[in-house]
Gaussian input, Z-matrix of N, CA and C with variables (Angstrom, degrees):
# hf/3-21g

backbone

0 1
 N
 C     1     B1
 C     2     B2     1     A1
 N     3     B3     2     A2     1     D1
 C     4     B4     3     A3     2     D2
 C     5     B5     4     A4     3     D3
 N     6     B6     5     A5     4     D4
 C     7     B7     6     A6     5     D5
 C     8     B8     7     A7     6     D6
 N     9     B9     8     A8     7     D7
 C    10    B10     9     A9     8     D8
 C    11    B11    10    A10     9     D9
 N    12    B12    11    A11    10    D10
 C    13    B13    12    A12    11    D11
 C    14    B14    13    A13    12    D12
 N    15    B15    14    A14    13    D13
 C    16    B16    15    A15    14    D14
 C    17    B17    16    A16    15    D15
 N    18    B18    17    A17    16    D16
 C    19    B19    18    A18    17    D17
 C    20    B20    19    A19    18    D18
 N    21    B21    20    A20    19    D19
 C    22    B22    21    A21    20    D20
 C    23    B23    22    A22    21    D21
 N    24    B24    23    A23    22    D22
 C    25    B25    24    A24    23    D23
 C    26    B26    25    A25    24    D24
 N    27    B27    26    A26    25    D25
 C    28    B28    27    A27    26    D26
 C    29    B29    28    A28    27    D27
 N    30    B30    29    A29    28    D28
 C    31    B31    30    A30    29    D29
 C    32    B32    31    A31    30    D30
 N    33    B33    32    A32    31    D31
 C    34    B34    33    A33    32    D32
 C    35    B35    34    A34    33    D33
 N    36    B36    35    A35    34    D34
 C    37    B37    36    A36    35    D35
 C    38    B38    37    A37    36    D36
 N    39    B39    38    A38    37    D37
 C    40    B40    39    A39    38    D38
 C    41    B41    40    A40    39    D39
 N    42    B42    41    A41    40    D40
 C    43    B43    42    A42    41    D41
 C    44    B44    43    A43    42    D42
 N    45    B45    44    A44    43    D43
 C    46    B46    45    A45    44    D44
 C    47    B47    46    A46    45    D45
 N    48    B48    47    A47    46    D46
 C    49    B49    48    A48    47    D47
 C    50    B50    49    A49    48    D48
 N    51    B51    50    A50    49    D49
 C    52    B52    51    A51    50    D50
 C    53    B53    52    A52    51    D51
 N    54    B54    53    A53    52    D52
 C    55    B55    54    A54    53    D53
 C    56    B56    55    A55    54    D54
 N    57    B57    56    A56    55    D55
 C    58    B58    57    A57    56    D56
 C    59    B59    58    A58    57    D57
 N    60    B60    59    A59    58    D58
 C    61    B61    60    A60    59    D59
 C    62    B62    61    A61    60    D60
 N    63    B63    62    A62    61    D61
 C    64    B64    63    A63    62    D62
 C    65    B65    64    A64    63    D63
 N    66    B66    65    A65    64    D64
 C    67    B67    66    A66    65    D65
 C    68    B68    67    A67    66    D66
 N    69    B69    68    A68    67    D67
 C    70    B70    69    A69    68    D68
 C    71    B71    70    A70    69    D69
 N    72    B72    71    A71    70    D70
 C    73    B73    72    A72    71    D71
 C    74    B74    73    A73    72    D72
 N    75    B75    74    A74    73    D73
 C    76    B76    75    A75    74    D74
 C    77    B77    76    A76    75    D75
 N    78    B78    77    A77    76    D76
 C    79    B79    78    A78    77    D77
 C    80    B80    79    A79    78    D78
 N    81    B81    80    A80    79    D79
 C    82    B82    81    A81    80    D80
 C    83    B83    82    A82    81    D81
 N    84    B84    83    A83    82    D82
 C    85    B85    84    A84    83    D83
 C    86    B86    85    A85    84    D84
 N    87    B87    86    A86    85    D85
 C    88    B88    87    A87    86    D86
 C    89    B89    88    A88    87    D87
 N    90    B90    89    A89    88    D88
 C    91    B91    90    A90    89    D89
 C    92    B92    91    A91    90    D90
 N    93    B93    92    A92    91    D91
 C    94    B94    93    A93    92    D92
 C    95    B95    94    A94    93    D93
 N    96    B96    95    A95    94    D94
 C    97    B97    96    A96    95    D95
 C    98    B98    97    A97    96    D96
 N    99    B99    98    A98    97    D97
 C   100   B100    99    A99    98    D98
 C   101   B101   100   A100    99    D99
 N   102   B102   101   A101   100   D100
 C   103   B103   102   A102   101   D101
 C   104   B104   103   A103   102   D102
 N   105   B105   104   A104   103   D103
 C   106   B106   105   A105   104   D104
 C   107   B107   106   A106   105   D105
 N   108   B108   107   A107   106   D106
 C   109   B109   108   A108   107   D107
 C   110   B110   109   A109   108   D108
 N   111   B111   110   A110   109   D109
 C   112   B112   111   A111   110   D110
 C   113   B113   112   A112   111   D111
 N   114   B114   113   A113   112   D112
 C   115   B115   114   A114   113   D113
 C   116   B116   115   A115   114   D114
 N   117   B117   116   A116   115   D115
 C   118   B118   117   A117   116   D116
 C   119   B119   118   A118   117   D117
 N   120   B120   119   A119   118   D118
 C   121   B121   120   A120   119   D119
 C   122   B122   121   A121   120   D120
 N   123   B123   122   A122   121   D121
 C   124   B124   123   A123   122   D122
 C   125   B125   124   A124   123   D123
 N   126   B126   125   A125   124   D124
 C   127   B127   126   A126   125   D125
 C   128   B128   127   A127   126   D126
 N   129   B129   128   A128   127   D127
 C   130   B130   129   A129   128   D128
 C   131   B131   130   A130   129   D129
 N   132   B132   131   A131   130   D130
 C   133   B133   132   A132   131   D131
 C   134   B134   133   A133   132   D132
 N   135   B135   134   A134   133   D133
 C   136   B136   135   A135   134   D134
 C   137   B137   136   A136   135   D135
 N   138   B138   137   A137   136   D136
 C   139   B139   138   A138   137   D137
 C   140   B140   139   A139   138   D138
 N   141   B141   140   A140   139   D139
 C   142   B142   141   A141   140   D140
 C   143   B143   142   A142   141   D141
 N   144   B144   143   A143   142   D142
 C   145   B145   144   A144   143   D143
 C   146   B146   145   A145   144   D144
 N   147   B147   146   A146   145   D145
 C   148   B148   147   A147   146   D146
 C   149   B149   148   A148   147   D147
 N   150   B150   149   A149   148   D148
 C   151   B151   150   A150   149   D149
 C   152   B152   151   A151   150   D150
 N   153   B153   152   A152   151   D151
 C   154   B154   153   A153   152   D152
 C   155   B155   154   A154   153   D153
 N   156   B156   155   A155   154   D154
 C   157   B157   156   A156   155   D155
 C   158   B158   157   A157   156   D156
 N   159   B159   158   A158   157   D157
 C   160   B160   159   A159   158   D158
 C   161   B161   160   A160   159   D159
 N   162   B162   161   A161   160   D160
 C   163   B163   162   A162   161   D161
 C   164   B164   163   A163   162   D162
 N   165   B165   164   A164   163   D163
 C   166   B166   165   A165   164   D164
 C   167   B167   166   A166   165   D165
 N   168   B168   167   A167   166   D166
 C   169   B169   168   A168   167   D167
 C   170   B170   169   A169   168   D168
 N   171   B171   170   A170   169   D169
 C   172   B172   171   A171   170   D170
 C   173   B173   172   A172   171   D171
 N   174   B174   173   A173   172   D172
 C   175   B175   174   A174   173   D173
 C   176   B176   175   A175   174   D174
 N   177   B177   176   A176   175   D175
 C   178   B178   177   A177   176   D176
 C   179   B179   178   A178   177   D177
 N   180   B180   179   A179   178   D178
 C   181   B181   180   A180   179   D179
 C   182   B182   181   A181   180   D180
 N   183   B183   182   A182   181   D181
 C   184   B184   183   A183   182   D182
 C   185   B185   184   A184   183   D183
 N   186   B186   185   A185   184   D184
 C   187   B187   186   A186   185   D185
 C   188   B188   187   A187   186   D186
 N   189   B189   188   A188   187   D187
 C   190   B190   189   A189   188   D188
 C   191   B191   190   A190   189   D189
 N   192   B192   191   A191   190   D190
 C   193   B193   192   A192   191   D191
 C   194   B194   193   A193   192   D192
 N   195   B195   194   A194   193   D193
 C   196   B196   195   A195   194   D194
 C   197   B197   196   A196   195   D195
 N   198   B198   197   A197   196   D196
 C   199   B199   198   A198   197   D197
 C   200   B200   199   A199   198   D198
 N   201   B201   200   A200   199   D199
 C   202   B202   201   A201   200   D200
 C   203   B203   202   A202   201   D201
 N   204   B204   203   A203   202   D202
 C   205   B205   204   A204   203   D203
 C   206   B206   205   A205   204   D204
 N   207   B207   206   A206   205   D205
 C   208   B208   207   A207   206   D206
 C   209   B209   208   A208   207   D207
 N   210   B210   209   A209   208   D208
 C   211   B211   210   A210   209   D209
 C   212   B212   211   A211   210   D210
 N   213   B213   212   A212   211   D211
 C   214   B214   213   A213   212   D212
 C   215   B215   214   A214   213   D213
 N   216   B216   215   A215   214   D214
 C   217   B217   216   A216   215   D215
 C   218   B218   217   A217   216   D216
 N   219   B219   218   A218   217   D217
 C   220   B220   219   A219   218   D218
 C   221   B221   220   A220   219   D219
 N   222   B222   221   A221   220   D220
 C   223   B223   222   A222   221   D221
 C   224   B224   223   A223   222   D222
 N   225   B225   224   A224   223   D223
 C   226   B226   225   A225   224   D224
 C   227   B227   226   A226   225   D225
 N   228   B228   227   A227   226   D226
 C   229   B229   228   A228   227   D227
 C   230   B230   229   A229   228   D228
 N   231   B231   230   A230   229   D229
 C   232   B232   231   A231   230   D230
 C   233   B233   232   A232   231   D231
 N   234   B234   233   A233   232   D232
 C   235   B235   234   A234   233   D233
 C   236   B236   235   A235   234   D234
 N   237   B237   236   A236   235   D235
 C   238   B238   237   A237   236   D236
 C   239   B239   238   A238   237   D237
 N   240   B240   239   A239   238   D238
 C   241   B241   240   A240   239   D239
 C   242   B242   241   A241   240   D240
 N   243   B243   242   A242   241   D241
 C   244   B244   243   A243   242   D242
 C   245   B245   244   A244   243   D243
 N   246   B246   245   A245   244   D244
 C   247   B247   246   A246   245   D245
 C   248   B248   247   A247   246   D246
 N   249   B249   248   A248   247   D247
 C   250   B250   249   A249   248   D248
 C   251   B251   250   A250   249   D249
 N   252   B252   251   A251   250   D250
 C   253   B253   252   A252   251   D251
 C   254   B254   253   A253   252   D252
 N   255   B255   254   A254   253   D253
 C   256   B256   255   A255   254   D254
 C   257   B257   256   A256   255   D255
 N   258   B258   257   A257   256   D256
 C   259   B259   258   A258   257   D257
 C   260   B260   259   A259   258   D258
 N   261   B261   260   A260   259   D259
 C   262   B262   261   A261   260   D260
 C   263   B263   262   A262   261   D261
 N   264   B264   263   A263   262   D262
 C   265   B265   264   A264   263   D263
 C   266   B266   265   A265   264   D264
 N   267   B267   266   A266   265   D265
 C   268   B268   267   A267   266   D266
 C   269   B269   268   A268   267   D267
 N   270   B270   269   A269   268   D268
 C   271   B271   270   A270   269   D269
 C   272   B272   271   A271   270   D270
 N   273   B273   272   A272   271   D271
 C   274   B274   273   A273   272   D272
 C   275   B275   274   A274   273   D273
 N   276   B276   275   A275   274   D274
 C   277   B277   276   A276   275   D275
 C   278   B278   277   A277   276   D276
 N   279   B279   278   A278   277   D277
 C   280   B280   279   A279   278   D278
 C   281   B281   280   A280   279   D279
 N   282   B282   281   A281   280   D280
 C   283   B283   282   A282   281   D281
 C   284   B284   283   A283   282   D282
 N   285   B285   284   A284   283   D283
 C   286   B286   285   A285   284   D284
 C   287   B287   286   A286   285   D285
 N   288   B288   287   A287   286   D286
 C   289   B289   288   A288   287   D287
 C   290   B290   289   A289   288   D288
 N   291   B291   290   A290   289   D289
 C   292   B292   291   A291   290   D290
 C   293   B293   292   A292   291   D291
 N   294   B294   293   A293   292   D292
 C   295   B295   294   A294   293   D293
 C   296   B296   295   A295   294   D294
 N   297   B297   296   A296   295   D295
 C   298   B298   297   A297   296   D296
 C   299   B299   298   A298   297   D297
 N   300   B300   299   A299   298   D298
 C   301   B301   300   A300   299   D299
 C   302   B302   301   A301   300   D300
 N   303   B303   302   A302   301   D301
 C   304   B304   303   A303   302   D302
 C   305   B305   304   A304   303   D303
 N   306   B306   305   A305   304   D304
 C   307   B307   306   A306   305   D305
 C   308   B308   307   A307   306   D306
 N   309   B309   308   A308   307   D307
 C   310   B310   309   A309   308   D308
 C   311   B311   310   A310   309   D309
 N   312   B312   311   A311   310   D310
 C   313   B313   312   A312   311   D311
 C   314   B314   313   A313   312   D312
 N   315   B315   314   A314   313   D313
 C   316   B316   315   A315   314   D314
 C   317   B317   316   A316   315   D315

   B1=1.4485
   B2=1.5259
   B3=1.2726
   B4=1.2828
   B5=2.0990
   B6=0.9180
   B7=1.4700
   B8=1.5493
   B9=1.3937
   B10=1.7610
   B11=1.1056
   B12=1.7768
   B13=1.3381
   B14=1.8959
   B15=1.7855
   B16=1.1349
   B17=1.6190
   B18=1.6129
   B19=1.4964
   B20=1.4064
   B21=1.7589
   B22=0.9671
   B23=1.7135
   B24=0.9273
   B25=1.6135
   B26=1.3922
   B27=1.1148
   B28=1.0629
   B29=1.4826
   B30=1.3391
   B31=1.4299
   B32=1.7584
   B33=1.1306
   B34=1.9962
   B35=1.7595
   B36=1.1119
   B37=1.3970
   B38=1.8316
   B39=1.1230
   B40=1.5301
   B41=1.7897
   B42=1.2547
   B43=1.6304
   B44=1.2704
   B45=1.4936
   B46=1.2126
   B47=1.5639
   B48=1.1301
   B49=1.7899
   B50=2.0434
   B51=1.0765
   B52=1.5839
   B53=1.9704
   B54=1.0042
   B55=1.6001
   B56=1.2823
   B57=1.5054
   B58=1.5196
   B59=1.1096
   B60=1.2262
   B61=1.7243
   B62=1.4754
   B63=1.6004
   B64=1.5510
   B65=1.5094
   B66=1.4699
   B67=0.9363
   B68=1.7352
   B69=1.6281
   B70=1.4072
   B71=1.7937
   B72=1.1986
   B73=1.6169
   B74=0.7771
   B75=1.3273
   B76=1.6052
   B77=1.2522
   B78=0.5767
   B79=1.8285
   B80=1.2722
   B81=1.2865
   B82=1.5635
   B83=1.2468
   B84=1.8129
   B85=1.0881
   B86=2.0933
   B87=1.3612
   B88=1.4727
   B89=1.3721
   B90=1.3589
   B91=1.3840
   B92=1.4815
   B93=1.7601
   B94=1.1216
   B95=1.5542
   B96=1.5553
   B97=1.2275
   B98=1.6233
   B99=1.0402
   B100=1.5726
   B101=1.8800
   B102=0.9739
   B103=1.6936
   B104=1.3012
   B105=1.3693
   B106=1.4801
   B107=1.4525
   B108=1.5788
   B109=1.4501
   B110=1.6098
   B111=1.5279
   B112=1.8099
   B113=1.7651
   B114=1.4598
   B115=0.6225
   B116=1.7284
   B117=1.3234
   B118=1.3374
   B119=1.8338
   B120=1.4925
   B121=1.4678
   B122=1.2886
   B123=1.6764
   B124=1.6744
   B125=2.0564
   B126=1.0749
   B127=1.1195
   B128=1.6830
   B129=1.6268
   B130=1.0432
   B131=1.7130
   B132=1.2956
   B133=1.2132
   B134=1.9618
   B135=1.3714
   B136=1.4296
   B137=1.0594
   B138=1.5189
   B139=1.5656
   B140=1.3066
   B141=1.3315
   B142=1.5000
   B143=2.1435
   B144=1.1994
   B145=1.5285
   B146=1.7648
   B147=0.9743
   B148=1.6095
   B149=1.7774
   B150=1.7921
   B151=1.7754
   B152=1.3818
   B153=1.5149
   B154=1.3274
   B155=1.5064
   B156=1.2974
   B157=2.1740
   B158=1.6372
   B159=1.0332
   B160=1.5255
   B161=1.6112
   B162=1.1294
   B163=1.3853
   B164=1.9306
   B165=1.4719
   B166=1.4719
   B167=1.7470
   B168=1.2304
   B169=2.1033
   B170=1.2763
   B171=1.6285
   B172=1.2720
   B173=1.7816
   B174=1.0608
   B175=1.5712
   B176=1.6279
   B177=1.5856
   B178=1.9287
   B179=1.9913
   B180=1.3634
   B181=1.7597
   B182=1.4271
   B183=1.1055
   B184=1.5530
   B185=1.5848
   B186=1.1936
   B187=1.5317
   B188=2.0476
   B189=1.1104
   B190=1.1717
   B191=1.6850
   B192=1.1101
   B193=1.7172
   B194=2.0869
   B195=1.1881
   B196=1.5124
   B197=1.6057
   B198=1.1720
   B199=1.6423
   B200=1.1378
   B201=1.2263
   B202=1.3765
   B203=1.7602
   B204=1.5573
   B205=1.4851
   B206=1.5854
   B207=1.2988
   B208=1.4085
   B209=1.7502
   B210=1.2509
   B211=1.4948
   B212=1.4026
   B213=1.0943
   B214=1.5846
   B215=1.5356
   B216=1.1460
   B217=2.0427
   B218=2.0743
   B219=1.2178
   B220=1.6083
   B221=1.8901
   B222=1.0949
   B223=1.5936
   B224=1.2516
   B225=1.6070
   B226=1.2155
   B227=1.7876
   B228=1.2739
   B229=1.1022
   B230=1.2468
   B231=1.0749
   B232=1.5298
   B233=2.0600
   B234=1.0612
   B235=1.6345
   B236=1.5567
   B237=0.9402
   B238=1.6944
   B239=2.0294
   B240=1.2335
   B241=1.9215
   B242=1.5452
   B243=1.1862
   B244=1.8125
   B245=1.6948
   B246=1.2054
   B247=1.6616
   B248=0.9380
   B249=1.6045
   B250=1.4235
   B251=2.2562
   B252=1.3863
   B253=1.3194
   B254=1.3736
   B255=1.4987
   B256=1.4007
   B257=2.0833
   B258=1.2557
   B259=1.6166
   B260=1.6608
   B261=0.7729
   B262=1.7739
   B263=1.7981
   B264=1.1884
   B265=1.5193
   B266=1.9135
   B267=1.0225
   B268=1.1963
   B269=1.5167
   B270=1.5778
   B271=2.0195
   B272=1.3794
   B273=1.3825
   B274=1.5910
   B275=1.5855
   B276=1.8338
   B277=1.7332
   B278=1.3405
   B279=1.8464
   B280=1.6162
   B281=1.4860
   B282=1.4163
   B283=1.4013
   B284=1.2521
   B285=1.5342
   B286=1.8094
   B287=1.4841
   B288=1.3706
   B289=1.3576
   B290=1.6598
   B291=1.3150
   B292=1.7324
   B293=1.4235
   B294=1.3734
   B295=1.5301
   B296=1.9971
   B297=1.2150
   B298=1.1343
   B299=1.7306
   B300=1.2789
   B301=1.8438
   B302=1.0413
   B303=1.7550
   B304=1.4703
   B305=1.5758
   B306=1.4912
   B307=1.1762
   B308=1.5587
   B309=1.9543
   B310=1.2243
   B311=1.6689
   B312=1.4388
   B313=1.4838
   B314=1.3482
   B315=1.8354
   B316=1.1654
   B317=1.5907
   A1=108.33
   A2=106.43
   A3=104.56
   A4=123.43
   A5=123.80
   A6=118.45
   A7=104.45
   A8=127.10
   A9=134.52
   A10=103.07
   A11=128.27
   A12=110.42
   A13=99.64
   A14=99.60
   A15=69.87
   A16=126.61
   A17=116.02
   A18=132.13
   A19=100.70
   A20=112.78
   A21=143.97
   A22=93.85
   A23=121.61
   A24=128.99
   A25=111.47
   A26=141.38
   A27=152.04
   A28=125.28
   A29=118.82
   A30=123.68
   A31=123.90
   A32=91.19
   A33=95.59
   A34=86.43
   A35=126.34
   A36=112.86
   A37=83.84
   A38=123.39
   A39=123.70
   A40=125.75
   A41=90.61
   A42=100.80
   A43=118.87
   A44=111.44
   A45=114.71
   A46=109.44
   A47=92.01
   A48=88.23
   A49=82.25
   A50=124.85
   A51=132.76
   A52=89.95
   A53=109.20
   A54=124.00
   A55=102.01
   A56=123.78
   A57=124.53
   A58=143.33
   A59=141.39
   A60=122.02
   A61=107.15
   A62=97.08
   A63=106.44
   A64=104.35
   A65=141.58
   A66=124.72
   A67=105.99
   A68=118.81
   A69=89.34
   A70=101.73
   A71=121.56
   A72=120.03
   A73=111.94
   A74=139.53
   A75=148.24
   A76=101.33
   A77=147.12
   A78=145.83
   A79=99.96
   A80=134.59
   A81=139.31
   A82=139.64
   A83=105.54
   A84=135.66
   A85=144.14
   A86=73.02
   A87=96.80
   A88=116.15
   A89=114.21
   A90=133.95
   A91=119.29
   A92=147.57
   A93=135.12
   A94=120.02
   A95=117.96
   A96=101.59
   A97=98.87
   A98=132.58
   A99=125.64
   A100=90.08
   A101=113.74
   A102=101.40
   A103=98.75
   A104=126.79
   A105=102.52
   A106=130.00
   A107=121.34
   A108=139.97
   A109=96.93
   A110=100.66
   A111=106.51
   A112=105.56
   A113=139.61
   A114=147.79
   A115=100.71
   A116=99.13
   A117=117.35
   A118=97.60
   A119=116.89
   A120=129.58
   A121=105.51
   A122=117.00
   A123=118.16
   A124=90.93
   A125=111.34
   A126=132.63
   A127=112.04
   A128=145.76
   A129=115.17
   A130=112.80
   A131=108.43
   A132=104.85
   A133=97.79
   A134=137.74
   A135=116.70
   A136=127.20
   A137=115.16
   A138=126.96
   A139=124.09
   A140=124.94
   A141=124.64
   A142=102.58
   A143=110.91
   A144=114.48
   A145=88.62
   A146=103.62
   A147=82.99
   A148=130.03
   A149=95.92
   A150=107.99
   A151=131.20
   A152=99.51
   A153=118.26
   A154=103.55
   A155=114.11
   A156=110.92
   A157=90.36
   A158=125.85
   A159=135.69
   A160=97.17
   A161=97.01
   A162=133.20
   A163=122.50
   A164=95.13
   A165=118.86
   A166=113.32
   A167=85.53
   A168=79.10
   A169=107.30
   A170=132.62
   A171=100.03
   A172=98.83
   A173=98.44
   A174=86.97
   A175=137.17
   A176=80.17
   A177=98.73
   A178=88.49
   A179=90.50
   A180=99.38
   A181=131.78
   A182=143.03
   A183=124.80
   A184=102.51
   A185=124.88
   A186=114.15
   A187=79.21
   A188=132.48
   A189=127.18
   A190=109.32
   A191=103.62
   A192=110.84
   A193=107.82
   A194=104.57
   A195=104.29
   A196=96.26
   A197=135.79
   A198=144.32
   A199=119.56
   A200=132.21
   A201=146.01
   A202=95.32
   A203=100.74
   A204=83.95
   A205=124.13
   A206=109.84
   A207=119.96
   A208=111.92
   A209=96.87
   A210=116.34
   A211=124.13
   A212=116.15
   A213=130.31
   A214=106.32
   A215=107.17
   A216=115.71
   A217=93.77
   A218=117.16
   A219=127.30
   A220=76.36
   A221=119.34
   A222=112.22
   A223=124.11
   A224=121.65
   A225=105.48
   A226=100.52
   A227=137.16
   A228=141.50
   A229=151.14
   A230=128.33
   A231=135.20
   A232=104.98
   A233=76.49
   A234=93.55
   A235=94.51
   A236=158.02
   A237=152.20
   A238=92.32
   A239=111.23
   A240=99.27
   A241=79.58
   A242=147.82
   A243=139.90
   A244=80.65
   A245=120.93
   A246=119.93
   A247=105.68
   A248=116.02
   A249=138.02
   A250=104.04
   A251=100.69
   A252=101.26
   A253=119.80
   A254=119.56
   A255=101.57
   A256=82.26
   A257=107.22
   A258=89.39
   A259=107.70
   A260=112.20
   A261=121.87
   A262=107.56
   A263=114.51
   A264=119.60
   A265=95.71
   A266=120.32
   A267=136.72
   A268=117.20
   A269=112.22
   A270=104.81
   A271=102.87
   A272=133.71
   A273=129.81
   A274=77.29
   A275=115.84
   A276=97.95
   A277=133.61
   A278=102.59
   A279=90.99
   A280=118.76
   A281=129.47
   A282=124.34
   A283=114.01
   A284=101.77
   A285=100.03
   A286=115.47
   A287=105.61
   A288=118.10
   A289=134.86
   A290=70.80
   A291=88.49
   A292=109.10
   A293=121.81
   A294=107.72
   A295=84.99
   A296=120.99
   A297=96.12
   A298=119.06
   A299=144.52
   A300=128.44
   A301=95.51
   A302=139.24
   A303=132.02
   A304=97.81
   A305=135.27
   A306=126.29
   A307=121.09
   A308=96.95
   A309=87.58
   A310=123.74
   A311=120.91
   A312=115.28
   A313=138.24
   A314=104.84
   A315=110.23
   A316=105.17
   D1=130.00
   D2=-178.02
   D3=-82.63
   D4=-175.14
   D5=-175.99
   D6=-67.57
   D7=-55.30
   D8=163.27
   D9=-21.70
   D10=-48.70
   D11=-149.43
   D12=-109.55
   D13=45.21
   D14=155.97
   D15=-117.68
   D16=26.11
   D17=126.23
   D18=5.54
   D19=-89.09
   D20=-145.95
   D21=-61.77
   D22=-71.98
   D23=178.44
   D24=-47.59
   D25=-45.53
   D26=166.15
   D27=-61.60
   D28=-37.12
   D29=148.95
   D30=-64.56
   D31=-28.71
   D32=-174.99
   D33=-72.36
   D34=-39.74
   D35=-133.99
   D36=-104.94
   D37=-21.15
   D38=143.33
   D39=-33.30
   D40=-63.72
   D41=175.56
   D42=-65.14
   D43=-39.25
   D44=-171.75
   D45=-53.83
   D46=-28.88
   D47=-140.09
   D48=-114.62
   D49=-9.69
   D50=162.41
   D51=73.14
   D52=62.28
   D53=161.69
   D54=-103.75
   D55=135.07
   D56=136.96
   D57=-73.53
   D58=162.49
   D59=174.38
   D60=-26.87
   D61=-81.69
   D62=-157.64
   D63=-73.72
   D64=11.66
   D65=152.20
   D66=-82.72
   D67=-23.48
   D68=-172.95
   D69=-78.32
   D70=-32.97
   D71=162.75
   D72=-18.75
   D73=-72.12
   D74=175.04
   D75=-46.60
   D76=-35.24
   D77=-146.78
   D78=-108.56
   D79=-55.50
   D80=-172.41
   D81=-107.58
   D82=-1.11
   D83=-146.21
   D84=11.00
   D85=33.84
   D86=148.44
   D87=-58.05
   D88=135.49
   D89=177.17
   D90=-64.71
   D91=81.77
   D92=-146.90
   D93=-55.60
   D94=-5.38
   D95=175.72
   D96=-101.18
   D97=-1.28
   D98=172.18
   D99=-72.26
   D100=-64.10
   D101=-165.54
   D102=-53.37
   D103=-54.67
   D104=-172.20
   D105=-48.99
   D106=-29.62
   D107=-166.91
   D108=-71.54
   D109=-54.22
   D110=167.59
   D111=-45.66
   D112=-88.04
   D113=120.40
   D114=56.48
   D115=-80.39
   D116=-144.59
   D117=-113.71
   D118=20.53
   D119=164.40
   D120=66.30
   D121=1.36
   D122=-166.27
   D123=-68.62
   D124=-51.12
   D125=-171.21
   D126=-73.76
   D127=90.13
   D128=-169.17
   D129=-120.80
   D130=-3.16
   D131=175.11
   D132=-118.02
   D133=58.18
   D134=173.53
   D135=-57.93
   D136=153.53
   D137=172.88
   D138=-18.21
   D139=116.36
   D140=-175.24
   D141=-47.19
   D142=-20.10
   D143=-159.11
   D144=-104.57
   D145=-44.29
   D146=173.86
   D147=-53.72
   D148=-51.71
   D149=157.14
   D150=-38.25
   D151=-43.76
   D152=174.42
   D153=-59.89
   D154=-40.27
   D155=-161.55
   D156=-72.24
   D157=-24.42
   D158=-138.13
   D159=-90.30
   D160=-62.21
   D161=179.81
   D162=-49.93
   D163=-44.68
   D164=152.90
   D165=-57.79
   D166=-56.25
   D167=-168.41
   D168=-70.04
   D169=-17.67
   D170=173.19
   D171=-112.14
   D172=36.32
   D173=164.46
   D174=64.10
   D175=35.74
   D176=-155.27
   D177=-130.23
   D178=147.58
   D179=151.41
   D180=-51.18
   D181=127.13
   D182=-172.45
   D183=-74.35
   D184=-4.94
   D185=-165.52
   D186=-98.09
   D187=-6.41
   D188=175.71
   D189=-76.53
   D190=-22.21
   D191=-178.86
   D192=-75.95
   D193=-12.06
   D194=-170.29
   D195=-119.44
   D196=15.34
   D197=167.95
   D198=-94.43
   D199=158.89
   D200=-173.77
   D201=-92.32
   D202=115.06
   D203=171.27
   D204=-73.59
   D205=171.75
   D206=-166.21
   D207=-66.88
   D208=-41.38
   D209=-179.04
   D210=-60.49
   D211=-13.75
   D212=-179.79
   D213=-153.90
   D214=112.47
   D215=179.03
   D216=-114.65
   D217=135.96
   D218=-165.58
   D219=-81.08
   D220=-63.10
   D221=-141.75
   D222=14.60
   D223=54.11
   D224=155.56
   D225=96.71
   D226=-37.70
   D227=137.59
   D228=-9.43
   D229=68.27
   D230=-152.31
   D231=-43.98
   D232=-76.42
   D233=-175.63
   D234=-47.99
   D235=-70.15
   D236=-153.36
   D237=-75.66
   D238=-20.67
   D239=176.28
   D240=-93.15
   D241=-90.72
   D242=-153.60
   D243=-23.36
   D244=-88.44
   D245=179.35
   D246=7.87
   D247=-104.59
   D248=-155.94
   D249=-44.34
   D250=-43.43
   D251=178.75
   D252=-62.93
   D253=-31.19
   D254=-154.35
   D255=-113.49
   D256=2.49
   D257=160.69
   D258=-72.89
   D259=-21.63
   D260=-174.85
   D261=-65.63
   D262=-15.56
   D263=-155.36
   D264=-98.16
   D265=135.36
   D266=177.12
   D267=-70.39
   D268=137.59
   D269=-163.44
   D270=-40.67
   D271=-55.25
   D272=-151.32
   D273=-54.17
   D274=-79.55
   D275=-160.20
   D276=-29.57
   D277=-45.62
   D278=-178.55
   D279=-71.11
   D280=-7.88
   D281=175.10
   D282=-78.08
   D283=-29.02
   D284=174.70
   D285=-68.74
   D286=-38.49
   D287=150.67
   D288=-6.32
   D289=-101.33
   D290=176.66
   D291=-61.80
   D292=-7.51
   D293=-162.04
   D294=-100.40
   D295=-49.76
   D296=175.63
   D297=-68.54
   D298=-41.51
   D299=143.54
   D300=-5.19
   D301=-82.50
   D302=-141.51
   D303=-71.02
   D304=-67.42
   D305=-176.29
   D306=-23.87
   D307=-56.81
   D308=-172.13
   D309=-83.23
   D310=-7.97
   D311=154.11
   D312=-74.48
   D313=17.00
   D314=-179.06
   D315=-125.68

């Protein structure tokens, strides 16, 4: 995983754990529009000290924020990259999501 994608890590570990931006702001004191810019790839290399605040609140290594998690490897794999992408997508997206999937399998 490259440094860009750590969006991607940072959103999984959002969901996981059911934080919002500005609740992790509060929590780590990260600035809520820096996470969003991360977030949102505007941002792709942030402050080693910001990663670090980030990195603290959920209780992870910061060099864990720039890794491929364990749980999903792309190799080449369609279905495990759709994966990796649409863990990246924020609840409203995946409901819009799935709600258009359901339309169109019906």
């Amino acid at each position: 995983m490259s440094k860009q994608d750590i969006s991607q890590q940072l959103a999984r570990l959002m969901r996981e754990n059911g934080v919002s931006q500005s609740g992790l702001s509060r929590g780590c004191g990260v600035p809520q529009p820096t996470i969003n810019r991360i977030l949102n790839e505007k941002t792709k290399e942030p402050r080693r000290e910001s990663v670090v605040r980030i990195a603290n609140f959920f209780g992870v290594e910061p060099e864990s924020l720039y890794q491929e998690s364990d749980e999903v490897r792309e190799d080449g794999d369609p279905v495990a990259r759709l994966y990796s992408q649409m863990s990246a997508l924020r609840p409203n997206q995946l409901k819009r999501l799935f709600s258009k999937l359901s339309e169109d399998l019906n």
